[in-house]
VOPAGU-2260 file (C-alpha; in pm, 1 decimal, decimal comma):
REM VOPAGU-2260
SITE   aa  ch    i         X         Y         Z
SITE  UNK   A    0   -6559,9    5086,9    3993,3
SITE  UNK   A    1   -6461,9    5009,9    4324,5
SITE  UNK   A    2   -6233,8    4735,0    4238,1
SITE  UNK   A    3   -6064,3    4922,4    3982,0
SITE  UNK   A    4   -6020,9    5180,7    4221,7
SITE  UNK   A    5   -5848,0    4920,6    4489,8
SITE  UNK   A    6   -5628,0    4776,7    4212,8
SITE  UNK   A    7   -5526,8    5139,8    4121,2
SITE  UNK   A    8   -5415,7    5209,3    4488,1
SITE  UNK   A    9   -5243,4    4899,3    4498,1
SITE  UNK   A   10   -5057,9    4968,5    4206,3
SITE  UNK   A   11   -4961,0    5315,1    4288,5
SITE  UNK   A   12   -4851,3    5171,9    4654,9
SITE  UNK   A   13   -4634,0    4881,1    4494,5
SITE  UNK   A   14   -4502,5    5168,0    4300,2
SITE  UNK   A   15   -4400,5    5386,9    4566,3
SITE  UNK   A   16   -4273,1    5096,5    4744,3
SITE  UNK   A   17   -4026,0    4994,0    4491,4
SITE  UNK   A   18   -3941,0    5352,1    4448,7
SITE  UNK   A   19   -3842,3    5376,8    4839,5
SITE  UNK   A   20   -3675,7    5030,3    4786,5
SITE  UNK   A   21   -3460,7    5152,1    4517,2
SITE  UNK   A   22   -3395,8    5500,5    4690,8
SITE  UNK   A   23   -3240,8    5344,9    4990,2
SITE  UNK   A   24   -3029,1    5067,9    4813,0
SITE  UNK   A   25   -2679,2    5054,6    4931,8
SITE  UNK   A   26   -2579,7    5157,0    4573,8
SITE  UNK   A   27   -2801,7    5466,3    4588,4
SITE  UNK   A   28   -2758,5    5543,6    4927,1
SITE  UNK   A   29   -2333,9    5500,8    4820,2
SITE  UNK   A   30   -2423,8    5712,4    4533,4
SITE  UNK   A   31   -2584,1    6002,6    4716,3
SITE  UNK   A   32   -2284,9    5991,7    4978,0
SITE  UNK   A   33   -2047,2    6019,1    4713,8
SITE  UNK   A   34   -2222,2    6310,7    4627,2
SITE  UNK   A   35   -2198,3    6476,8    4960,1
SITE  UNK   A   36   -1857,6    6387,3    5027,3
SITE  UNK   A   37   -1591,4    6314,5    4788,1
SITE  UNK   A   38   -1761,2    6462,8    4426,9
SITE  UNK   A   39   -1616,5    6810,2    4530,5
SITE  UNK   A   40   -1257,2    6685,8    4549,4
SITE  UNK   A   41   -1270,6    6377,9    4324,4
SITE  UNK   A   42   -1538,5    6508,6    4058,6
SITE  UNK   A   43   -1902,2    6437,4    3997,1
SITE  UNK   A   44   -1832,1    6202,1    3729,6
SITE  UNK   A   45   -1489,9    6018,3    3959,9
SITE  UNK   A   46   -1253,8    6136,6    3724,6
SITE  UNK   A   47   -1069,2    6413,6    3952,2
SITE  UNK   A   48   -1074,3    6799,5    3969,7
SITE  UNK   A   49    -769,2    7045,8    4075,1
SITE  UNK   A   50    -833,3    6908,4    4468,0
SITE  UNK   A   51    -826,3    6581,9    4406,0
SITE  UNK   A   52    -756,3    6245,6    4211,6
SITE  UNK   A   53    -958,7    6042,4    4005,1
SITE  UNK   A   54   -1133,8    5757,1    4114,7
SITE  UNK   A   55   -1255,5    5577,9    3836,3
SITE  UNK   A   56   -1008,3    5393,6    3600,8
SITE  UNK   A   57    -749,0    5477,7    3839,4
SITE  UNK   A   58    -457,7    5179,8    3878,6
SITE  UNK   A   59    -361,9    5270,8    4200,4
SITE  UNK   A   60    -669,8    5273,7    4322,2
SITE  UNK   A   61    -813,2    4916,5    4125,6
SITE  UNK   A   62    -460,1    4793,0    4318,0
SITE  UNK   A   63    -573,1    4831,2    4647,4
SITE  UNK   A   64    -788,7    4557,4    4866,7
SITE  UNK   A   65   -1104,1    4642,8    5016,7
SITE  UNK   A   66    -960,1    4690,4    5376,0
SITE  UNK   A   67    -752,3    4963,1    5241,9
SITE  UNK   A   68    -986,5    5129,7    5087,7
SITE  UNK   A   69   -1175,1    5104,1    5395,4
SITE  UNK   A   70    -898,6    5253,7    5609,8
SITE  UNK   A   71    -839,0    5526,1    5372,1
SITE  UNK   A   72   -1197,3    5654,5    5391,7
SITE  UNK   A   73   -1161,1    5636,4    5781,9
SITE  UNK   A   74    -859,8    5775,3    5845,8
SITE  UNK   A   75    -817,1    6009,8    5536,8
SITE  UNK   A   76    -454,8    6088,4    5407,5
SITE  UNK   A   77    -398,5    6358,0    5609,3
SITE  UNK   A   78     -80,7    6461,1    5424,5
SITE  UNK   A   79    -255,2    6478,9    5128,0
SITE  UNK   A   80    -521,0    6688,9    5252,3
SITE  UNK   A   81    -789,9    6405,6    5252,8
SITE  UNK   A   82   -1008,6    6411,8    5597,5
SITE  UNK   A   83   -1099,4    6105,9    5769,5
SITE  UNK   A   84   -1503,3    6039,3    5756,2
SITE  UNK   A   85   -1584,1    5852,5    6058,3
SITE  UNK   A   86   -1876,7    5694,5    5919,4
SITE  UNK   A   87   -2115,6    5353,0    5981,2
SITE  UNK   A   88   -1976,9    5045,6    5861,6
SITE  UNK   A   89   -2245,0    4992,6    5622,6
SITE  UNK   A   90   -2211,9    5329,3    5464,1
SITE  UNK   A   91   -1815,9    5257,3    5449,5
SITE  UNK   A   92   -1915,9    4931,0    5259,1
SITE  UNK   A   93   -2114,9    5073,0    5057,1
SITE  UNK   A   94   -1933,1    5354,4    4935,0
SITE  UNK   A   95   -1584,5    5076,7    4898,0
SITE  UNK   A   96   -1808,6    4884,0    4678,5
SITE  UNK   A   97   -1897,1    5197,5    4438,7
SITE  UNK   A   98   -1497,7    5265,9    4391,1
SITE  UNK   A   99   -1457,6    4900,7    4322,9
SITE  UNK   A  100   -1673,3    4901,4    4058,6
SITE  UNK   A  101   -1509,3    5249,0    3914,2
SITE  UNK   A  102   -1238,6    5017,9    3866,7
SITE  UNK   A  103   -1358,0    4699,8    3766,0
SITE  UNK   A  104   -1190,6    4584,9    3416,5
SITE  UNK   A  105   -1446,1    4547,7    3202,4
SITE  UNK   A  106   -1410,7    4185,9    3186,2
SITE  UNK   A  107   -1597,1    4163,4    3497,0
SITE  UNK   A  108   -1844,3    4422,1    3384,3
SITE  UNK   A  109   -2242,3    4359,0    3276,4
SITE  UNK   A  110   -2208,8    4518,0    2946,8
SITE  UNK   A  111   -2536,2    4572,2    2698,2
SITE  UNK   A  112   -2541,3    4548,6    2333,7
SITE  UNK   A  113   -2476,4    4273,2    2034,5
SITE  UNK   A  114   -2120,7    4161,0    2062,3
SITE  UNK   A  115   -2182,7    3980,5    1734,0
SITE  UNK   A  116   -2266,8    4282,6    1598,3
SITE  UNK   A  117   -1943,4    4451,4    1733,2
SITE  UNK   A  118   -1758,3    4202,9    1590,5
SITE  UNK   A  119   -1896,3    4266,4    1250,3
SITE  UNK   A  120   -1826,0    4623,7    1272,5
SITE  UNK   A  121   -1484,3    4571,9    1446,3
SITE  UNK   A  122   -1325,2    4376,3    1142,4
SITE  UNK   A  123   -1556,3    4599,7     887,3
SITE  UNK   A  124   -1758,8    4906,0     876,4
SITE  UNK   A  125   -1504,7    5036,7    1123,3
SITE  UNK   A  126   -1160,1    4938,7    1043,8
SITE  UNK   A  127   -1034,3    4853,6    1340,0
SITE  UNK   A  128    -847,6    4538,3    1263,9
SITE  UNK   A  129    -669,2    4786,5    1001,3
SITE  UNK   A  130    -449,7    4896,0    1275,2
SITE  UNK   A  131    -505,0    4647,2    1562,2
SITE  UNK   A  132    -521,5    4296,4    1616,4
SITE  UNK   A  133    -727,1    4035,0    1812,2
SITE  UNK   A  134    -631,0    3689,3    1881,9
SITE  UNK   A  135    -360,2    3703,7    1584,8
SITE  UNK   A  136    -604,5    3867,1    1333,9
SITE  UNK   A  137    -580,0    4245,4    1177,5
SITE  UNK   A  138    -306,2    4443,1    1181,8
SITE  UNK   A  139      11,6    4530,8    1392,8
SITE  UNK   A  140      14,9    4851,1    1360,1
SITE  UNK   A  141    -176,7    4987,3    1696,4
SITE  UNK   A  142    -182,5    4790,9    2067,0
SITE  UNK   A  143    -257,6    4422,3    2032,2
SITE  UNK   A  144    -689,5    4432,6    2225,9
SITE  UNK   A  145    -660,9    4071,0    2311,8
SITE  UNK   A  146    -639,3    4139,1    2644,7
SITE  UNK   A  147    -824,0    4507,7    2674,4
SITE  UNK   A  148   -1131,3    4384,6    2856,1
SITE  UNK   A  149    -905,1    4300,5    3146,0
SITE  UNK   A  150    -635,3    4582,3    3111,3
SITE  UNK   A  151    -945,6    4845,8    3120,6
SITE  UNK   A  152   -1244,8    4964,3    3281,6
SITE  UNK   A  153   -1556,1    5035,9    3054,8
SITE  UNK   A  154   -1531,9    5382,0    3096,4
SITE  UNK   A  155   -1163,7    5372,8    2942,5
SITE  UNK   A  156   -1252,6    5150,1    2700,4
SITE  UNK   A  157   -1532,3    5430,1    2554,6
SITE  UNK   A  158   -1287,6    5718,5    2623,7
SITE  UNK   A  159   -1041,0    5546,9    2368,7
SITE  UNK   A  160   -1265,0    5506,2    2117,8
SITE  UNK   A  161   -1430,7    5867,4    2154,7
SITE  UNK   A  162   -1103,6    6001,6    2271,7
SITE  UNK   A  163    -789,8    5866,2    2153,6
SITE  UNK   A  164    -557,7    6139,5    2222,8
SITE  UNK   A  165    -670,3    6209,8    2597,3
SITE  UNK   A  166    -479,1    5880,1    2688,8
SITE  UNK   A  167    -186,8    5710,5    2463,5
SITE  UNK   A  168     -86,6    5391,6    2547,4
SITE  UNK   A  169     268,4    5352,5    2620,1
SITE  UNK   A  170     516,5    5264,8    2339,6
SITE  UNK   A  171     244,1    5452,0    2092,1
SITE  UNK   A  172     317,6    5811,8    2096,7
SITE  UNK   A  173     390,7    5888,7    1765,2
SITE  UNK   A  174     663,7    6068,0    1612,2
SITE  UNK   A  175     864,6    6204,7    1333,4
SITE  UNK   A  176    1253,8    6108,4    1276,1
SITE  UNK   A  177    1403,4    6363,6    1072,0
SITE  UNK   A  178    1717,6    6216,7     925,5
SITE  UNK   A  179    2036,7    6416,7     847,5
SITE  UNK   A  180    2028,5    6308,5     477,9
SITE  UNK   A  181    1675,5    6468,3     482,7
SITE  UNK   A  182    1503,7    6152,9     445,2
SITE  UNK   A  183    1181,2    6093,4     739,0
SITE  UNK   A  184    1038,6    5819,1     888,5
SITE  UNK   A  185     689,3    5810,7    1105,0
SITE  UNK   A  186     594,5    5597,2    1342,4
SITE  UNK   A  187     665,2    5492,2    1686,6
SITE  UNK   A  188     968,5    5451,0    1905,0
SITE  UNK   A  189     979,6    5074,0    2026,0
SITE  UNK   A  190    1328,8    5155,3    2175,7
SITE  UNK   A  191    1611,7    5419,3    2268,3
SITE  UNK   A  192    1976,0    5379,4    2375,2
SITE  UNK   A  193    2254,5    5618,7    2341,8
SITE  UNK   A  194    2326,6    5512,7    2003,6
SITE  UNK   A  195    2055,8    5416,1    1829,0
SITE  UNK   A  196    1671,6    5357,0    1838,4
SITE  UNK   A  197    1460,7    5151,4    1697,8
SITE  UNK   A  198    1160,1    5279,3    1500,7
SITE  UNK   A  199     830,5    5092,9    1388,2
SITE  UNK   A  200     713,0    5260,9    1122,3
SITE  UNK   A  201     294,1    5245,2    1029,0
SITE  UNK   A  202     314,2    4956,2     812,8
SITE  UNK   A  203     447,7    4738,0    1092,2
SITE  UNK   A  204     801,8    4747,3     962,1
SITE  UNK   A  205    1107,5    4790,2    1202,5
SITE  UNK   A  206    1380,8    5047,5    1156,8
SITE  UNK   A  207    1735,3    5030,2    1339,1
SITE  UNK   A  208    1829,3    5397,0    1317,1
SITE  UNK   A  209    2240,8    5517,4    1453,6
SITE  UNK   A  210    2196,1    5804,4    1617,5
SITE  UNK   A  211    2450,5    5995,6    1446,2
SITE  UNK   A  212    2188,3    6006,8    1122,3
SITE  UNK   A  213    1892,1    6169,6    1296,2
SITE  UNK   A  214    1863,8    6531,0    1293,6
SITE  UNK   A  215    1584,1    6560,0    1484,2
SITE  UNK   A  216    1303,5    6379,4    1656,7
SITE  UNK   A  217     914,8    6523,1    1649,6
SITE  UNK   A  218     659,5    6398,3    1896,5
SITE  UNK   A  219     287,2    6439,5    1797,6
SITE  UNK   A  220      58,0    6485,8    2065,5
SITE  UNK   A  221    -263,3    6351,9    1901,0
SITE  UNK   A  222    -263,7    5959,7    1842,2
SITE  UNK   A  223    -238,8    5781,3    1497,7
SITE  UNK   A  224    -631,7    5706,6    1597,0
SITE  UNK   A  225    -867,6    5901,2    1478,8
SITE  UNK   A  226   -1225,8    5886,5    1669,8
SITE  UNK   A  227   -1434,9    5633,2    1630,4
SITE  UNK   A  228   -1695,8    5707,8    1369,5
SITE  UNK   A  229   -2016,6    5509,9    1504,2
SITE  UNK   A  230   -2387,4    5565,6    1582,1
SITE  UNK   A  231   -2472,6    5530,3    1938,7
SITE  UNK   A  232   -2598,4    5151,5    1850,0
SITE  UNK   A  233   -2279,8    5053,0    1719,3
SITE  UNK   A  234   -2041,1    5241,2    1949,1
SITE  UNK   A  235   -2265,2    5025,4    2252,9
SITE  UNK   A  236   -2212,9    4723,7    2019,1
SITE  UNK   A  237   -1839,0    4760,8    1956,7
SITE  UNK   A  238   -1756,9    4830,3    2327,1
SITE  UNK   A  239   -1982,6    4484,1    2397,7
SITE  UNK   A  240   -1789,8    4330,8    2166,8
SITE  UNK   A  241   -1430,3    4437,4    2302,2
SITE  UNK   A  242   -1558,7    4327,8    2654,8
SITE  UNK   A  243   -1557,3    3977,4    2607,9
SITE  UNK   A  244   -1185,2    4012,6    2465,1
């Protein structure tokens, strides 16, 4: 009894130890100072409120080096109404690291789940490839993903899929060309001079359209995506999947 007794103490010490461990890790410790600092401007989650910008997924802010993040959490923006926080190197670090990763594209992001299996449902179960294409295969219809896994963060990359019409990638809003001769065409505008524009419609096929035949032009505000329909398993699958792309 007495033994079992020491190796329960042990245990529960090793226990608390890793707990205290973990607690005090630079990325909890970055974490809690986020918490204290910059959620009630920037947002619990890093996506931005009504006093402040986003952090996470943000361009300008994946853009800039470490150094000037550094500076910008030192010195603030004072024009902007962001306060310098004169605080320890380490904790500086720290917290430059956790925007970093807010940013990282998710090629460079540890990402669970069966690719393999996101594959499979990628080209079947969810008709992806019926609108976009991957390394020359599916359809032209939506943005080519080829290259999504180092044009977006993880978090993005899940918004799009749950999301579609919070964020429309550019040269994908659709719309509706109503033509003088009462004819319509649907799709999206690839380009637009003063006297003509040109029009993909959703089977892929390009339209030169004068200007002097269009009545009037409609833009939707939800995208030609609908949400991904997915259980929890295969959503985590799918997004493995598009990381490696």
């Amino acid at each position: 009894m007495a033994v079992l007794r020491y190796i329960t103490i042990l245990l529960a010490t090793l226990a608390a130890g890793s707990l205290a461990l973990a607690q005090n890790s630079p990325a909890a410790d970055a974490q809690e100072t986020y918490g204290k600092l910059c959620a009630g401007c920037h947002g619990a989650d890093a996506h931005g409120s009504q006093q402040g910008p986003g952090l996470a997924g943000n361009p300008g802010v994946r853009r800039r080096s470490a150094q000037s993040l550094r500076n910008v959490i030192l010195k603030g923006i004072p024009a902007a109404g962001m306060p310098p926080f004169p605080l320890p190197d380490a904790t500086v670090d720290a917290l430059v690291a956790l925007v970093k990763s807010l940013n990282a594209p998710a090629a460079d992001s540890a990402v669970p789940g069966d690719k393999e299996a996101g594959k499979e449902f990628f080209f079947g179960k969810g008709q992806c490839a019926s609108c976009h294409m991957v390394y020359g295969a599916g359809e032209p219809i939506g943005p080519d993903l080829s290259n999504v896994a180092r044009e977006l963060t993880v978090d993005q990359i899940r918004q799009a899929l749950l999301q579609p019409s919070a964020q429309t990638t550019a040269g994908y809003a659709l719309v509706t060309v109503r033509l003088r001769d009462k004819g319509t065409l649907r799709g999206f505008v690839r380009n637009r001079t003063r006297f003509d524009l040109q029009v993909q419609d959703l089977k892929g096929v390009f339209h030169s359209i004068s200007l002097d035949r269009v009545a009037a032009i409609e833009e939707e505000k939800q995208s030609l995506m609908p949400p991904v329909k997915a259980t929890p398993e295969e959503l985590q699958d799918l997004i493995a999947y598009l990381h490696t792309l």
